[in-house]
C-alpha positions as CSV (number, residue, x, y, z in Angstrom):
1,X,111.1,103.5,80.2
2,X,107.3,104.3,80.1
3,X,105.6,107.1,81.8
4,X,104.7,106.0,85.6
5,X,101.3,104.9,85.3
6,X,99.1,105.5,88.1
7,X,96.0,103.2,89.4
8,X,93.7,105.3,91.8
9,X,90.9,103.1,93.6
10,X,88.0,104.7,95.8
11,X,84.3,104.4,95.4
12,X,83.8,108.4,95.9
13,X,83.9,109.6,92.2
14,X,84.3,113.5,93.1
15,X,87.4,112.4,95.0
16,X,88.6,109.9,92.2
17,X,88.1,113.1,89.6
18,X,90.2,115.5,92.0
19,X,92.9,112.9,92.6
20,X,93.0,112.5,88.5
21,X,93.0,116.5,88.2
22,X,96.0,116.9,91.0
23,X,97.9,114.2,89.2
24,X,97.5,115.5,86.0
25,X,98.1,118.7,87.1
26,X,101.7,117.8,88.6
27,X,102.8,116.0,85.1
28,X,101.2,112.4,84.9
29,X,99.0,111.5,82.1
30,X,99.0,107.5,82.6
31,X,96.2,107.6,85.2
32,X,93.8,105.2,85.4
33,X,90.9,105.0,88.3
34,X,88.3,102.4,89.7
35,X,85.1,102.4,92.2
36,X,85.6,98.6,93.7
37,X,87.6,96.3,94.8
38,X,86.8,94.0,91.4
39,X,86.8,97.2,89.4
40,X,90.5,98.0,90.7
41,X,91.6,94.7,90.2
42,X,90.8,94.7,86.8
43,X,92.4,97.7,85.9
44,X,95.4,96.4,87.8
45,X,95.5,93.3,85.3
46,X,94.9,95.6,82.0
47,X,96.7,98.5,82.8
48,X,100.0,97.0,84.6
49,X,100.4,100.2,87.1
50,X,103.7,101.5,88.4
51,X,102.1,102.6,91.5
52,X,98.6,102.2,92.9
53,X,96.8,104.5,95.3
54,X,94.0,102.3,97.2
55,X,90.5,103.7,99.7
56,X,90.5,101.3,102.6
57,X,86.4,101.8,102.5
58,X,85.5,99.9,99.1
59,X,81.5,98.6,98.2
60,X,82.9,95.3,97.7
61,X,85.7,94.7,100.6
62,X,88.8,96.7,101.3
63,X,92.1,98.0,100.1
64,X,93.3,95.6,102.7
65,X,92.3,92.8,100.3
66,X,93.2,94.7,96.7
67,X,96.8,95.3,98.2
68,X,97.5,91.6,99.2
69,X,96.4,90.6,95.6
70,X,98.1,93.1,94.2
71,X,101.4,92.2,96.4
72,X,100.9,88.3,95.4
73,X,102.1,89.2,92.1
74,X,103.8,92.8,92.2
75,X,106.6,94.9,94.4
76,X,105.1,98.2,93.0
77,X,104.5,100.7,95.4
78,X,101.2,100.9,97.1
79,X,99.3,104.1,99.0
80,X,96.8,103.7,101.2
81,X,93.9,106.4,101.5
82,X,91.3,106.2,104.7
83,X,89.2,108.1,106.6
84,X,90.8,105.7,109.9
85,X,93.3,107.6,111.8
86,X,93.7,104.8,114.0
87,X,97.4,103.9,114.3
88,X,96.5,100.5,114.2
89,X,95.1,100.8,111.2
90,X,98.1,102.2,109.7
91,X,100.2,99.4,111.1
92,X,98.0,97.2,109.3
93,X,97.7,98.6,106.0
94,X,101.8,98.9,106.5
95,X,102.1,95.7,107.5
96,X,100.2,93.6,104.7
97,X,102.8,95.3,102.0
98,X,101.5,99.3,102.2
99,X,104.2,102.3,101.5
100,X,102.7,104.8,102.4
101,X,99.1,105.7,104.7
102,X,97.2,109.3,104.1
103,X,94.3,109.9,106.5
104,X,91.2,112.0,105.2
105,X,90.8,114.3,104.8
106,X,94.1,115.2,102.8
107,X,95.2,117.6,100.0
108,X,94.9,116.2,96.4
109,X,98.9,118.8,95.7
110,X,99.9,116.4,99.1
111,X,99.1,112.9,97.5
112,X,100.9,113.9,94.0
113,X,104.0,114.8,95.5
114,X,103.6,111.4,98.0
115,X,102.9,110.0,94.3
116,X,106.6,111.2,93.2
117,X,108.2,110.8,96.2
118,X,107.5,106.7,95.8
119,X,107.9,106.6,92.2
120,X,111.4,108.2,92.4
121,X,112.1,105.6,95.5
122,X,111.1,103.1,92.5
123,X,113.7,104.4,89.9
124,X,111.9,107.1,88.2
125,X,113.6,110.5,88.6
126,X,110.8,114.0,87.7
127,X,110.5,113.5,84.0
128,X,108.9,110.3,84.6
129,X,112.0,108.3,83.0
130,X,114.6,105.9,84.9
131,X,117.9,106.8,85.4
132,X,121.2,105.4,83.7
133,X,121.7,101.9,84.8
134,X,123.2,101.2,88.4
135,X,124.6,98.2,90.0
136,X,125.5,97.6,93.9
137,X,127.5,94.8,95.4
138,X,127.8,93.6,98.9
139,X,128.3,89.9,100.5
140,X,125.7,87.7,99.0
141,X,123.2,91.2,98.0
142,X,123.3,92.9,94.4
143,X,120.9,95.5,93.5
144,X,119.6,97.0,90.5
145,X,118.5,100.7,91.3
146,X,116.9,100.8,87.8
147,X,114.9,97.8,87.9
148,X,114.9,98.3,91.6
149,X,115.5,94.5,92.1
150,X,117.6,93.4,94.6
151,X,118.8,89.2,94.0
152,X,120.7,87.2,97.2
153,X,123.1,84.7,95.7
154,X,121.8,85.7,92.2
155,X,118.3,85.0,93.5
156,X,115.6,87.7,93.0
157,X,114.0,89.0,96.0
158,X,110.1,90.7,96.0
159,X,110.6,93.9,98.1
160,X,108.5,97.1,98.4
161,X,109.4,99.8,97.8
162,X,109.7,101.0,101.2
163,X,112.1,97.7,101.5
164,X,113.6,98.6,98.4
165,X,114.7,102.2,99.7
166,X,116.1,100.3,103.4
167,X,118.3,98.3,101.3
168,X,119.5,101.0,99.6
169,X,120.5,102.6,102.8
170,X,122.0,99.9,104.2
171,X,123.8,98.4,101.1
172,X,125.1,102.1,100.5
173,X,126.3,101.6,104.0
174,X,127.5,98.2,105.0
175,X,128.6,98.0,108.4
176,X,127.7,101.2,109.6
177,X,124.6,102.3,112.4
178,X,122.2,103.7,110.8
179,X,120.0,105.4,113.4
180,X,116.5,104.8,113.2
181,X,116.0,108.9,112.5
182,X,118.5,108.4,109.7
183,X,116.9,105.9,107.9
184,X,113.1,107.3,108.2
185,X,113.8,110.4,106.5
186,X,115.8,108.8,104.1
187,X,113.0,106.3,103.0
188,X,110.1,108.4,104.1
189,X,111.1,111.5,103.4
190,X,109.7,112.9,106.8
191,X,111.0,113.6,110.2
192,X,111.0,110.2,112.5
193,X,109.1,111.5,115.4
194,X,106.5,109.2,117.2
195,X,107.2,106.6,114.0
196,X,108.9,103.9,115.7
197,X,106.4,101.3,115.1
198,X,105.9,102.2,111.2
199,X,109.7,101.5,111.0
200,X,110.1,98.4,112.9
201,X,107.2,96.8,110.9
202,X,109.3,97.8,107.9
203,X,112.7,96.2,109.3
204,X,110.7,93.0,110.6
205,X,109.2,92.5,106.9
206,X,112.6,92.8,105.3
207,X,114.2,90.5,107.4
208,X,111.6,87.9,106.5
209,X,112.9,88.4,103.2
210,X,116.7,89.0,103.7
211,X,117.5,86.7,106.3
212,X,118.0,82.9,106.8
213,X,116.2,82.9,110.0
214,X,114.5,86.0,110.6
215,X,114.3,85.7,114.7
216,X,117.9,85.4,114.6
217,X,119.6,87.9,111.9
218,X,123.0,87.6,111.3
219,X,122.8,90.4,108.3
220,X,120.5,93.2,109.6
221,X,120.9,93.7,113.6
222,X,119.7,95.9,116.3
223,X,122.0,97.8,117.7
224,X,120.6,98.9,121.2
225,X,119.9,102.5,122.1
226,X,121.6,103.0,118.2
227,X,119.9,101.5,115.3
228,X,120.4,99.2,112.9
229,X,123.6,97.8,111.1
230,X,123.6,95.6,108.2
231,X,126.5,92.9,108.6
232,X,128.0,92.2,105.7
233,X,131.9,90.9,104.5
């Protein structure tokens, strides 16, 4: 497989240089970056990136608007940068097909690892390659860990990777309760606290994907006062 490559977008061109520098620094050498909105569309049609890092405050519009673009025609994973610390805001950006959300200001080292941290949620392990070849099984779901592609009755499904690392937990899992502690660090990588509403935006999204009818889920359920367990025979 190719080296990750990584699309940084932000009209501050100090901070787009010491994002490049950090990345570089930590073992990446695919990095591309853009000031705008058009600019970082662009590059996202040329350069085909495995992950894209996206400023919420663009000259031209938003990262709000790059990332549904980007998620029209891509599952790759997708950080948000912003000088909002809003937690609506966050919901938001999470909500529209984000993976991740760093406020400002933030260290360049912190981003990078954030960088591999998604990237090896996508199928990359540290030296930038995918590893050997994977396949789960359960009821209707069948996932490919190394194209991270997950297909219901043979059909491919468009998840994030954020979605992509629930149904891991869950498909690794069937039938279990999964605590809602359990599964944030397992997909975030960080401890649950005061994160409730980042993960039930998460669960709600998959479902719209998973289920037949999403109000009423017959494969992922709540369990009350537990967590979630995914229902499968």
């Amino acid at each position: 497989m190719d080296k990750p490559r990584i699309l940084v977008v932000d009209d501050e061109s100090d901070l787009r240089h010491l994002m490049k520098t950090a990345l570089i620094k930590e073992g990446f050498s695919e990095i591309e970056t853009a000031g705008s909105v058009r600019e970082g569309w662009e590059q996202f049609k040329t350069f085909s990136p495995h992950i894209a890092i996206l400023d919420i405050m663009l000259p031209d519009g938003d990262g709000y608007e790059l990332c549904k673009k980007i998620r029209e025609v891509s599952h790759i994973p997708i950080l948000f940068l912003s000088a909002k610390s809003d937690e609506l805001d966050k919901i938001l950006g999470l909500a529209i097909g984000g993976d991740d959300y760093i406020t400002k200001p933030f260290s360049p080292k912190e981003v990078a690892f954030r960088v591999k941290a998604q990237l090896r949620r996508a199928g990359y392990n540290d030296s930038g390659t995918a590893p050997q070849s994977k396949r789960i099984t359960v009821g209707p779901f069948s996932m490919d860990e190394e194209e991270t592609e997950v297909t219901k009755n043979g059909e491919p499904m468009e998840l994030t990777a954020k979605e992509m690392g629930l149904m891991a937990c869950f498909m690794h899992h069937p039938n279990q309760i999964l605590s809602k502690e359990t599964l944030f660090e397992r997909v975030w990588g960080e401890d649950f606290f005061g994160a409730d509403n980042t993960l039930m935006v998460h669960i709600r999204r998959l479902r719209e994907k998973i289920e037949d009818q999403p109000s009423k889920p017959t494969f992922l359920t709540t369990v009350k006062g537990l967590g979630y367990k995914f229902i499968v025979k």
